[in-house]
N, C-alpha and C positions, 0 to 999 in steps of 0.2 A: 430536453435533449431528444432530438428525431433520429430515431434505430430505423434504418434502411434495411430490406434483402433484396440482392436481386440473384435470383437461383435460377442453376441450368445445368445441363451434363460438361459442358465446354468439353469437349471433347475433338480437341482442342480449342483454347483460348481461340480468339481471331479479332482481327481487329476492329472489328464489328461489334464483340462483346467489350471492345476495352474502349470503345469511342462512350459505349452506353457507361461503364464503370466511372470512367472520368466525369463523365458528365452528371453522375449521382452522385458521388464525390462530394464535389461542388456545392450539391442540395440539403446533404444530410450531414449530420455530425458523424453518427458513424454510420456504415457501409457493409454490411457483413455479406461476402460470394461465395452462399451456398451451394457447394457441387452433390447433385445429383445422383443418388447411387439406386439405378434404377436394373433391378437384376435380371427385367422381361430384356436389358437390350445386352447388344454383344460391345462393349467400348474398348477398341485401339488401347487408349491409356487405363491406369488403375488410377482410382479416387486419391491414393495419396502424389500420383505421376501431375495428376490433373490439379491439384491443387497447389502444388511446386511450381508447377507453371504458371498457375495465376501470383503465386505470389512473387516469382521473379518477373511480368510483367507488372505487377501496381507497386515497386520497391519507389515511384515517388511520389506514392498518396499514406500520407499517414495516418489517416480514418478507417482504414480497411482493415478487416479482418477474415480471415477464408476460414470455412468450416466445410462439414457436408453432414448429407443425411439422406436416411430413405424414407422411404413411406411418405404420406400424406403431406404436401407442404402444408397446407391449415394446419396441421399438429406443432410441425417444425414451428409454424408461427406464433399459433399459441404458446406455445412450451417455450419461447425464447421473448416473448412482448414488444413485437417489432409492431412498429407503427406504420410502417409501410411497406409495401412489396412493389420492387419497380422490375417494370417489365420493356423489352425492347422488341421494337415494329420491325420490319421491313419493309415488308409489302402490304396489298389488301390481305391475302389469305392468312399471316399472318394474325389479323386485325379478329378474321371471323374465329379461329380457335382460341385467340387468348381473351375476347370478350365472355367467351363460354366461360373457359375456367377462371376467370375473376369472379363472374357471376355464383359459380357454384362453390366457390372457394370465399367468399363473401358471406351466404349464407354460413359457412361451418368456421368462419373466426370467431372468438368469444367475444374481442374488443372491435373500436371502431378501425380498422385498420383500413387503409386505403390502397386500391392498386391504383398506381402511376404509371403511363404508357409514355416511353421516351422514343419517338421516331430514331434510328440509326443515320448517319450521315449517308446522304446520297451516295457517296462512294463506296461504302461497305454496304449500299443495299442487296446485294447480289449474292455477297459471302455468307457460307452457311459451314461447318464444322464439317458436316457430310463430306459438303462440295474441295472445301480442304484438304482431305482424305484423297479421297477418289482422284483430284485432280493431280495430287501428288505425289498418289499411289503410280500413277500411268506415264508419269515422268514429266506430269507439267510444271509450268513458274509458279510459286505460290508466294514470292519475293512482292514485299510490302501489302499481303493480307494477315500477316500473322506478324506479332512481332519478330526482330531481329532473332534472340535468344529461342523460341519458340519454333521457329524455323529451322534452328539446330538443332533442337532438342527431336523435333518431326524427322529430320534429315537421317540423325544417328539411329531412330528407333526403325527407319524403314531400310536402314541396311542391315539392322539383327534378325529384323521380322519383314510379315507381309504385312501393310497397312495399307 
């Protein structure tokens, strides 16, 4: 049985991150979407906001499991015996920061564990969580980057607050 992660802040989901999700899915038995609790950054949503969200977007993959964690992913990998860590592209720039950290996250896995690099669908190469925000924050479309449900959930939280 092949144990998948693919980790990230999603802050929020977009459909960029759910094109890669499906498409690991697919590859692995199970799929665990480790959300990122990273306390140097300032995130829009909380860790439990952000993980409602993924799991009311993957309600139709039934290998999936959402967790989070802080600190080191090599530890989180270690400490949980994933065989894979899948990662999603977009662009070049993308390509040069996460060859780094495969590489240095490589050295400190205890097992063989492999990082997998999934290209995102040319249509979501664009979409970034930030750009999400920002673009949403200012009063732009963000209609069919994020899911349906996702989209509401972004809508209501930016008329309580600023996002």
């Amino acid at each position: 049985m092949k144990k998948a992660l693919y980790a990230g802040s999603f802050d929020p989901i977009t459909n960029g991150h759910l094109d890669i999700i499906n498409r690991a899915a697919r590859q692995y038995d199970q799929l665990v979407i480790g959300v990122i609790s990273n306390p140097s950054k300032m995130p829009c949503f909380s860790v439990d906001e952000r993980k409602e969200m993924i799991r009311e977007a993957t309600t139709h993959l039934s290998n999936i499991e959402v967790d989070s964690f802080s600190g080191l992913l090599a530890d989180y990998v270690n400490t949980n015996r994933f065989d894979v860590v899948v990662r999603g592209l977009r662009a070049i720039i993308d390509f040069e920061y996460e060859i780094q950290m495969a590489q240095m996250n490589a050295r400190l896995y205890k097992n063989n564990v492999e990082t997998i690099f999934l290209m995102t669908d040319p249509r979501y190469s664009f979409i970034s969580s930030n750009m999400i925000k920002e673009v949403h924050g200012l009063g732009g479309d963000i209609s069919g980057l994020v899911p349906d449900r996702i989209f509401e959930i972004i809508t209501q939280k930016r008329r309580n607050t600023s996002i």
